[in-house]
C-alpha positions as CSV (number, residue, x, y, z in Angstrom):
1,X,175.8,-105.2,208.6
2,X,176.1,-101.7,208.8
3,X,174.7,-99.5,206.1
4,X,177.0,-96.6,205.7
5,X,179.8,-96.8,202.9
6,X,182.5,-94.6,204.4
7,X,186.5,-94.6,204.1
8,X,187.8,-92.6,206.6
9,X,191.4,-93.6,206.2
10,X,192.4,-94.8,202.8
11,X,196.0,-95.0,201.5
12,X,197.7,-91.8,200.5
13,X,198.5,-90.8,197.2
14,X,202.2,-90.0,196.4
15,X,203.3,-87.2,197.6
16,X,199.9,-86.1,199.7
17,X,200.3,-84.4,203.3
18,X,197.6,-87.2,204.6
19,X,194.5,-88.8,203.8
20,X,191.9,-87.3,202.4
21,X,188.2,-89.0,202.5
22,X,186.7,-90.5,199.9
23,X,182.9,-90.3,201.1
24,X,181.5,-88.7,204.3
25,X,179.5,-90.9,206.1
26,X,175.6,-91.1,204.3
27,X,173.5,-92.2,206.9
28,X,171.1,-94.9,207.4
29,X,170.3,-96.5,203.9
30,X,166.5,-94.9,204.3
31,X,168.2,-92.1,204.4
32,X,166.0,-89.6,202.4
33,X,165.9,-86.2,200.8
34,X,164.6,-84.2,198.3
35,X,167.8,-83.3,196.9
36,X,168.8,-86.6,196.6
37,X,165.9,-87.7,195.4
38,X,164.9,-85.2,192.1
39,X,169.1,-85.5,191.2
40,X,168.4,-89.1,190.8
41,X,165.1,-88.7,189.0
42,X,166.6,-85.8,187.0
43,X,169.3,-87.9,185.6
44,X,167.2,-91.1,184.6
45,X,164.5,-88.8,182.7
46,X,167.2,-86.8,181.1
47,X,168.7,-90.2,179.7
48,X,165.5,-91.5,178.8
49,X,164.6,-88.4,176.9
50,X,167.4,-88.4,175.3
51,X,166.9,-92.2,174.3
52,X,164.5,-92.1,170.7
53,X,162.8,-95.0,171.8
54,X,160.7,-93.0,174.2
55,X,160.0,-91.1,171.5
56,X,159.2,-93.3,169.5
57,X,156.8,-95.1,172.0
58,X,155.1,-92.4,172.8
59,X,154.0,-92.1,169.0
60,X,153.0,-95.0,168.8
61,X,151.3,-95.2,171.8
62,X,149.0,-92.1,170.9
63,X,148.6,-93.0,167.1
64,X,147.0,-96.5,168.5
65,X,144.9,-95.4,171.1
66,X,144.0,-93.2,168.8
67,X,143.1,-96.0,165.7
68,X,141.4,-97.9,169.1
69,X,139.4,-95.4,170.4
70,X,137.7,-94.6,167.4
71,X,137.1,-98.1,166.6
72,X,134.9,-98.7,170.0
73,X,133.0,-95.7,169.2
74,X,132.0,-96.9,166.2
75,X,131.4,-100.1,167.2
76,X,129.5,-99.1,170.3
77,X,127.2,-97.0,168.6
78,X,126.0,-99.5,166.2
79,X,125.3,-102.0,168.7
80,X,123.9,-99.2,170.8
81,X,122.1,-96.9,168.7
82,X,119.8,-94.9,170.9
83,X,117.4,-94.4,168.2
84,X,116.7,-97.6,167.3
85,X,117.2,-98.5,171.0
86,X,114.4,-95.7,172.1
87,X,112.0,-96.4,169.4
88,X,108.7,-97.5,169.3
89,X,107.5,-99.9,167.0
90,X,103.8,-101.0,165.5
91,X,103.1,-104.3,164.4
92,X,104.2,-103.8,160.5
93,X,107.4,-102.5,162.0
94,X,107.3,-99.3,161.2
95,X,109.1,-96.4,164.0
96,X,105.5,-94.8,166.3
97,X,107.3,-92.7,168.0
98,X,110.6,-91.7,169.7
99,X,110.8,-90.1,173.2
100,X,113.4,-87.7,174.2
101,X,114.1,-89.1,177.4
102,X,114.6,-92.6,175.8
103,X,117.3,-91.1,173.3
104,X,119.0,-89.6,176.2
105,X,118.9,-92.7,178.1
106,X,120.3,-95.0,175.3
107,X,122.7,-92.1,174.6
108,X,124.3,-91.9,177.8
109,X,124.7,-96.4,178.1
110,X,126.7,-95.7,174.9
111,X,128.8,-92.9,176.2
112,X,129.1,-94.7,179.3
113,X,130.0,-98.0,177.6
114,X,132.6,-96.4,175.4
115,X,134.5,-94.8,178.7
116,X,134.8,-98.2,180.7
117,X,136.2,-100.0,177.6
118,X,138.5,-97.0,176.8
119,X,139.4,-96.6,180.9
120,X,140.6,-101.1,180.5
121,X,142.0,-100.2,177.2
122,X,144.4,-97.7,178.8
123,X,145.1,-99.6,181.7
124,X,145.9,-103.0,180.5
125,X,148.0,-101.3,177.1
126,X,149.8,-99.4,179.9
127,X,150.6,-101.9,182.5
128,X,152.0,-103.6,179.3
129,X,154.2,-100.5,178.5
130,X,155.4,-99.5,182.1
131,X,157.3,-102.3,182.7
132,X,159.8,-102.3,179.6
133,X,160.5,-98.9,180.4
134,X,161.5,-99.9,184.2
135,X,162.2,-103.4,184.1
136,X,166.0,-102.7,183.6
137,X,166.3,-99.5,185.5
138,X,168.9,-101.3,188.0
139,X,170.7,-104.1,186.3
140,X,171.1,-102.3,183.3
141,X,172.8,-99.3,185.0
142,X,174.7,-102.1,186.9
143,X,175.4,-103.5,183.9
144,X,176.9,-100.2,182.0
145,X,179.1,-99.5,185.4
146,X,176.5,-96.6,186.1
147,X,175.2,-97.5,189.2
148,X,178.5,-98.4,191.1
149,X,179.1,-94.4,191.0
150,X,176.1,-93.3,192.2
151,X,176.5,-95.8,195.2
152,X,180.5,-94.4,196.1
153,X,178.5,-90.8,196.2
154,X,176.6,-89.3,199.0
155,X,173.3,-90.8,197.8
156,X,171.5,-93.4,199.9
157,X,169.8,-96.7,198.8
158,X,166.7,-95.7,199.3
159,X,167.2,-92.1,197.7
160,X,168.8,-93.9,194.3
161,X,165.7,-96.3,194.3
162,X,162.6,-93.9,195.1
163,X,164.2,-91.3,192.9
164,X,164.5,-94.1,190.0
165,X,160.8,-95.3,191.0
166,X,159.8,-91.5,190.9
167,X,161.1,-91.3,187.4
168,X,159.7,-94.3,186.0
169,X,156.2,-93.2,187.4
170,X,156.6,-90.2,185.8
171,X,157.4,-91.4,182.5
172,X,154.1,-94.0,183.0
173,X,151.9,-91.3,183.5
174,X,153.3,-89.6,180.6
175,X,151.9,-92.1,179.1
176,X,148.3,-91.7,180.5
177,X,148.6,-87.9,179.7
178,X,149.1,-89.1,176.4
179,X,145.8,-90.8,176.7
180,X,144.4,-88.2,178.9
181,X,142.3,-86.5,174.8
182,X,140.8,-90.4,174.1
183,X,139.6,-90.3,177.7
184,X,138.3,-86.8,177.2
185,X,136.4,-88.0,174.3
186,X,134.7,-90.6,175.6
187,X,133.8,-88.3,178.6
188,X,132.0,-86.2,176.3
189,X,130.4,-88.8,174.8
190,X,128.1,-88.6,178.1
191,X,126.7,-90.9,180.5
192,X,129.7,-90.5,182.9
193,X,129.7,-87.8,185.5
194,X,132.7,-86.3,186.6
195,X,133.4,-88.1,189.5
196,X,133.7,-91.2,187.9
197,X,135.9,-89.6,185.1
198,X,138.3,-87.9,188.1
199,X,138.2,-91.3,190.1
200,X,139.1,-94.0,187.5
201,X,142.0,-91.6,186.2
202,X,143.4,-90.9,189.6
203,X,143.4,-94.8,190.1
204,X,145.3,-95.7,187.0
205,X,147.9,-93.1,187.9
206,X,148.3,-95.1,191.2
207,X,148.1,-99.0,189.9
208,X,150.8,-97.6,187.7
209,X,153.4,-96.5,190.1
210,X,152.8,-100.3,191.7
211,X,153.6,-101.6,188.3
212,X,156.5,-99.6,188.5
213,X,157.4,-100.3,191.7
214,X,157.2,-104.5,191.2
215,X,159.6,-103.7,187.9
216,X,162.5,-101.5,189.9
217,X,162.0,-104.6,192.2
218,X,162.9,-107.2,189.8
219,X,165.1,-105.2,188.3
220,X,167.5,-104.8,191.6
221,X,166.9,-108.5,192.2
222,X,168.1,-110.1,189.1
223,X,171.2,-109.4,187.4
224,X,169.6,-109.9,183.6
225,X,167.5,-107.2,182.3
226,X,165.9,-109.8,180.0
227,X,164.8,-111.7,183.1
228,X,163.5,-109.1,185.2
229,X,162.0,-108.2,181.8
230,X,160.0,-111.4,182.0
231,X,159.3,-111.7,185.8
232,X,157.8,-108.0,185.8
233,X,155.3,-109.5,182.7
234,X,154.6,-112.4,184.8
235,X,153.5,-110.4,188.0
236,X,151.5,-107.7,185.8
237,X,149.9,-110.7,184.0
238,X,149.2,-112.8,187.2
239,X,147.2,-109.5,188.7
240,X,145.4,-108.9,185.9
241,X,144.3,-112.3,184.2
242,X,146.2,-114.6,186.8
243,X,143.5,-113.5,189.5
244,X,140.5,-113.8,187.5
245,X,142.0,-117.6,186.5
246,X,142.6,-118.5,190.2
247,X,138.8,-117.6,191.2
248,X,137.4,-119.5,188.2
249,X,139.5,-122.5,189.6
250,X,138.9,-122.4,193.2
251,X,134.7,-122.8,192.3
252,X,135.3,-126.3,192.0
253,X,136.7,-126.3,196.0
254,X,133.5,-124.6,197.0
255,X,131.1,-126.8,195.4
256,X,128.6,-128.1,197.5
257,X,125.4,-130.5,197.5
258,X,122.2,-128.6,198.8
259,X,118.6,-129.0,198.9
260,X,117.3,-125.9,197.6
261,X,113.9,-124.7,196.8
262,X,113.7,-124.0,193.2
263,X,110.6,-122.0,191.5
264,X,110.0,-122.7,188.0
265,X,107.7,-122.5,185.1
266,X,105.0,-125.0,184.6
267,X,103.0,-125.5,181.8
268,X,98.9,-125.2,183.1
269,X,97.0,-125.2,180.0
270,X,97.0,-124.8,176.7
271,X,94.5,-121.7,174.9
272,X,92.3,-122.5,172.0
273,X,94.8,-120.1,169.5
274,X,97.8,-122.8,171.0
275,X,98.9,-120.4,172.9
276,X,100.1,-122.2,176.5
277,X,99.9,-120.6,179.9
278,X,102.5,-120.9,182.5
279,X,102.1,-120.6,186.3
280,X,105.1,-121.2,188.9
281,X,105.6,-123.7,191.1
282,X,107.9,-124.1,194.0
283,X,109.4,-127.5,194.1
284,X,112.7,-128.8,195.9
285,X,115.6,-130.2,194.2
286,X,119.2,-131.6,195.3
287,X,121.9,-129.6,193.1
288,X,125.9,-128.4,193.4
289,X,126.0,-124.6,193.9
290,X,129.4,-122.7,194.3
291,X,130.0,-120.6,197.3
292,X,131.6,-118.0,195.6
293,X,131.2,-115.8,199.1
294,X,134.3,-118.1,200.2
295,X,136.3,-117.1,197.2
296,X,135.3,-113.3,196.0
297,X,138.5,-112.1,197.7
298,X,140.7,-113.2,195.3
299,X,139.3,-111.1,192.2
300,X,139.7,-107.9,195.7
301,X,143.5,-107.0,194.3
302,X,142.9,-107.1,190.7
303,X,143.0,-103.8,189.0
304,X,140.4,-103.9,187.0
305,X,138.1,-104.7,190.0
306,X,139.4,-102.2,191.8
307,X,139.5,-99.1,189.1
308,X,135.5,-100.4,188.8
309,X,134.6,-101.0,192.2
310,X,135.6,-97.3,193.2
311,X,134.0,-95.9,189.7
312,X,131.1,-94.1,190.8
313,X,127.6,-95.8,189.0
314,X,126.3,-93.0,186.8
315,X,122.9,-92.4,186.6
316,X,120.6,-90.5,184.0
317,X,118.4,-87.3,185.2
318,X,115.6,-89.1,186.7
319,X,118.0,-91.0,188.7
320,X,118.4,-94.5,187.2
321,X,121.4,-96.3,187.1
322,X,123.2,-97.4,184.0
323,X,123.8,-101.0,184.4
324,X,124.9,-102.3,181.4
325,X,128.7,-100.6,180.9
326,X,131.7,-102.1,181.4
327,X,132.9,-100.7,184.9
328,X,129.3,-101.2,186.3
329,X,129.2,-105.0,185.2
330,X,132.5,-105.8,186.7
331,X,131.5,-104.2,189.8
332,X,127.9,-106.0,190.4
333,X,129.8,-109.4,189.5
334,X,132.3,-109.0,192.1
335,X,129.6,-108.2,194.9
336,X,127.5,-110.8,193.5
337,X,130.2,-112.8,194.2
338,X,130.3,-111.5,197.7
339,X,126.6,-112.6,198.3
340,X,127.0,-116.1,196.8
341,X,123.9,-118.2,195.8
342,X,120.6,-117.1,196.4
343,X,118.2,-118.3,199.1
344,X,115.7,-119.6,196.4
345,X,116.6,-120.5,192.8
346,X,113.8,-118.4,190.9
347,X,113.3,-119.3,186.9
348,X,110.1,-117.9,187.1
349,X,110.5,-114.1,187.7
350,X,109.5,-113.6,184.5
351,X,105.8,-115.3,184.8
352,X,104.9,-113.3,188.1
353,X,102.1,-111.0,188.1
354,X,103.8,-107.7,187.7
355,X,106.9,-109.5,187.9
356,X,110.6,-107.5,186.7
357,X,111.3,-108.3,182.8
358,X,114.4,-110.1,182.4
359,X,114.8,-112.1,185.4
360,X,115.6,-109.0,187.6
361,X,115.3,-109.2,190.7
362,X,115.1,-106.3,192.6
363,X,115.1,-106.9,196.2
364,X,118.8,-109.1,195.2
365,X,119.8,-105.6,193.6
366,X,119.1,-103.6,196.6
367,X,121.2,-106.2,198.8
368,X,124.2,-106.6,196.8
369,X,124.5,-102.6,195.9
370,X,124.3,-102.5,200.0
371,X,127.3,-104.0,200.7
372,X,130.6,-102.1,201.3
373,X,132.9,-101.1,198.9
374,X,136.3,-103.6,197.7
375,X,138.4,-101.0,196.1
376,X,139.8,-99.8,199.1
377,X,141.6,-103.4,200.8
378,X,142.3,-104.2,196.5
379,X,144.6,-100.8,196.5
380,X,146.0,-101.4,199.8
381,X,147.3,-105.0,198.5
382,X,148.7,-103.5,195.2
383,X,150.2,-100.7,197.1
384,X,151.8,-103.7,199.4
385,X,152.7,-105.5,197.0
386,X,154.4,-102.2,195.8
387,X,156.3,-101.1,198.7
388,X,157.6,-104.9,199.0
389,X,159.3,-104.8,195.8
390,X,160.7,-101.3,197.0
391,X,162.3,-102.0,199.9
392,X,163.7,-105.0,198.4
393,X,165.2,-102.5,195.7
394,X,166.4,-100.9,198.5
395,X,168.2,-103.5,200.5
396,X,169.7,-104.9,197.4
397,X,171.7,-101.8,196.5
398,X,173.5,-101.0,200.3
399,X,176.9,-100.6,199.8
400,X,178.9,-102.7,200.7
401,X,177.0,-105.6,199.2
402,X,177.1,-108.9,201.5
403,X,176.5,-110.9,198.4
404,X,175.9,-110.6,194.2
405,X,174.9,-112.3,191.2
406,X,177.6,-114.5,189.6
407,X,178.7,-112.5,186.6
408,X,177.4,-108.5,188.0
409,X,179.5,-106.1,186.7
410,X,180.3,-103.8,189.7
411,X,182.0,-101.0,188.1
């Protein structure tokens, strides 16, 4: 079916010389201009300025964030104060000494704690926000008798759907400019280096604009506003906690019985204070492992792996990594994941001459930090998943429509 909306030869009025044309042909509906495209945008941020309620979210939106923000600091500095974290203690428990270096270590994994949980704060309150400002973009225009007369004017689909998309992306990262102080704070807070701070932001601005894109989508397929209201939530939800459920399900399909070699602690004798020394032991036991490496792709489109996959690790001036924030975590669990079970089941790191405190190993550190990056083929799914959901927009509002929802009020 052909995409232009023309009528070349419509009935006169009484008393005209001859016809006059209603619309000049528009093109192909991917038709596109920049014209087109900022008069459509223009019009749906001028009525949403005019609407209070964006006012009135926007508020709100800042004052919590705000009430938020300052709540993790608070809490993240008492459960990481680098004083008490650097300090040295004697055996009555009294403070030896304090080094600088320590402070500014322990100071920077509570600066850089603070900015991954403020970067997911803003994200996930967000991707909750976008969508009931977009979610009724289409039908409810179709619904006042809007959009019928900006479909009978020279505008094409695609034009009245990128240039609502480009709206409603702007209005999201309103939003995140509205965050953009909270995030400064945290910055400042230290431990997070620029890159990281540019990176995560520059993310969120894009995982937005594929929230908004899924909305305008649901929007133009259904003919309620309250049900694309609900599908939108659904596919934000099943991205962002949906994913994560799926790959805790699907370990039970990659369970498997092995023989593995196991090292372990083993009580050798026992000291006259009863103090007991432990040696390891190497000893081989059947037991069900789970081959995450079969699975790890399904947390790859998530956008909370993604925004802390590409996050730059920080490091402190003599060049360790900061392991223990938020953004750093997610990412080491998701290429653990890559690397599935180990080789050898150690318990015993700990007892090893010399051995890393904590279980840590290092040589499993080195390998998993050595393996490529996930961020990238995460985006490029979102960003699919995106452009799907436009250019269904797109073919549902051609003109003239083959079919449409019972009860859609055309004009």
């Amino acid at each position: 079916m052909s995409t232009d909306v023309e009528a070349s030869s419509p009935a006169p009025a009484a008393g005209s010389a001859g016809s006059v044309p209603l619309r000049v042909p528009g093109g192909s509906a991917w038709r596109l201009s920049w014209q087109g495209l900022r008069t459509v945008a223009v019009l749906e941020l001028r009525q949403r300025v005019r609407s209070s309620r964006w006012v009135i979210v926007l508020v709100v939106w800042a004052i919590v964030l705000g009430a938020l923000t300052a709540l993790i600091r608070y809490a993240v500095h008492q459960t990481v104060d680098p004083q008490a974290q650097s300090a040295t203690y004697s055996p009555d428990g009294t403070v030896e000494s304090i080094t600088t270096d320590a402070v500014q270590r322990a100071s920077d994994m509570a600066g850089a704690t603070m900015f991954g949980l403020i970067v997911f704060l803003v994200l996930g309150l967000a991707g909750l926000i976008a969508p009931a400002l977009t979610a009724t973009s289409v039908n409810g225009d179709r619904g006042a008798g809007v959009l019928a007369t900006l479909q009978t004017t020279l505008l094409s689909p695609a034009e009245i759907v990128l240039g609502k998309l480009l709206a409603a992306w702007v209005t999201a990262l309103a939003l995140l400019a509205a965050a953009a102080p909270f995030i400064l704070w945290a910055y400042l807070e230290g431990g997070t280096p620029a890159g990281r701070l540019l990176t995560t932001v520059g993310l969120v601005a894009l995982i937005l604009l594929v929230v908004c894109a899924i909305a305008l989508g649901w929007s133009a397929l259904t003919a309620r506003t309250s049900t694309s209201a609900v599908l939108t939530y659904l596919s934000v939800a099943f991205l962002g906690l949906g994913l994560p459920v799926l790959f805790a399900l699907s370990l039970t399909m990659v369970q498997q019985n092995e023989t593995v070699t196991v090292v372990q602690p083993r009580e050798a004798a026992t000291g006259a204070d009863g103090q007991s020394t432990f040696v390891c032991e190497k000893t081989t036991q059947e037991m069900s492992r789970a081959h995450t490496e079969r699975v790890w792709w399904l947390l790859a489109a998530n956008p909370f792996v993604v925004v802390a996959d590409a996050a730059p690790r920080p490091a402190d001036k003599a060049g360790h990594w900061v392991v223990d924030d938020p953004l750093s975590a997610i990412r080491s669990g998701v290429r653990e994941s890559r690397l599935g079970p180990a080789p050898v089941e150690d318990w015993c790191t700990d007892a090893k001459p010399g051995g890393n405190v904590g279980g840590f190993d290092a040589a499993r550190d080195a390998k998993r930090n050595s393996l490529g990056v996930v961020w990238p083929f995460g985006l490029a799914a979102d960003l699919a998943l995106g452009a799907g959901f436009t250019v269904v927009a797109v073919r549902r509002l051609r003109a003239p429509a083959r079919k449409l929802p019972r009860g859609t009020r055309v004009a």
